[in-house]
N, C-alpha and C positions, 0 to 999 in steps of 0.2 A: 315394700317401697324400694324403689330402683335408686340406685348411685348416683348422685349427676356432678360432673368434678368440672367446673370451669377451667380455660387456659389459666395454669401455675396455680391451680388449688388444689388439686388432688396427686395422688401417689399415680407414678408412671411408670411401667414397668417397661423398660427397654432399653438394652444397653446399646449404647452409644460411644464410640471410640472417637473422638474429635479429629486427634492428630492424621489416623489412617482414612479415615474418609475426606479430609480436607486435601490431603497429597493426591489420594486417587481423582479427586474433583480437580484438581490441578496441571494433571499430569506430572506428578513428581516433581514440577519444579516448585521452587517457593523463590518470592522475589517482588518487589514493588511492581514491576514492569515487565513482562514476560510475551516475546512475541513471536510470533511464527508464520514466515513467511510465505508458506508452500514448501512443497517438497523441492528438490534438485538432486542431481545425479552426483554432486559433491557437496555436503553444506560444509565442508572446511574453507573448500577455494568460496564462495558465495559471503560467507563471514568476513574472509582475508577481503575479497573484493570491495564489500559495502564498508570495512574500516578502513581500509587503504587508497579507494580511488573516488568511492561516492556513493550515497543511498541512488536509491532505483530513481527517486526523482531529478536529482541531478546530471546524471549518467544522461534521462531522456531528454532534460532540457539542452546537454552538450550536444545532443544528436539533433534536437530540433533546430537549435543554433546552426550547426554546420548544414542541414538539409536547407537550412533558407540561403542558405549562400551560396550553394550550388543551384537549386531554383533562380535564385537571379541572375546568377550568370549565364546559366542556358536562357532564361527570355531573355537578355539585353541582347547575347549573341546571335539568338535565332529562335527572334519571338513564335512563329510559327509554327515550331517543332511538336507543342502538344498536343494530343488530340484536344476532343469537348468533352471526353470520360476522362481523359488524364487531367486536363485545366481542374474539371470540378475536383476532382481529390485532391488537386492542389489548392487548389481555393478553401477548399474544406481543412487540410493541412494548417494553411497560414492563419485561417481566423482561430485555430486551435492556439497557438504557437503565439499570437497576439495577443488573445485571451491571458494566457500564463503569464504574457509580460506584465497585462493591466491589475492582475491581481498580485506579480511580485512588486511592482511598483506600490501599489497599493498598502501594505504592509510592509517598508521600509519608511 
């Protein structure tokens, strides 16, 4: 007659180290919240960066802000400057750029 040990009824033979398997599952780190952003050529300045001036979402909404300011003012000044490949990426641009407003709007 054969054994037959249900889950948590029988004798289990294997050793199991929690701690070292939980840090290598880890990556060494331990911590509520642990993230990683991609690699970079410095992650000190990348750290300093996002504590000191802004997360990456911020930073592009600064840039998306300033790029639509410049967009206007080249069409006020000389509407006809873009090509039909440059309008659409601009077009495409601005309804990006919209979008973010209607959802940070949204969430205030």
């Amino acid at each position: 007659m054969s054994n037959v040990n249900f889950p948590l009824s029988g004798a289990v033979n294997q050793a199991f180290d929690f701690w070292s398997s939980f840090f290598r599952a880890t990556g060494s780190q331990f911590g509520l919240v642990n993230l990683t952003v991609g690699s970079s050529a410095d992650p000190e300045v990348e750290k300093d960066i996002l504590e000191d001036v802004g997360t990456y979402g911020r930073q592009l909404g600064r840039i998306g802000d300033a790029l639509r300011v410049v967009i206007e003012r080249i069409e006020r000044t000389d509407p006809g400057k873009f090509t039909p490949e440059q309008k659409k990426a601009l077009v495409a641009f601005t309804y990006q750029v919209d979008k973010i407003d209607e959802i940070k709007a949204k969430h205030q």
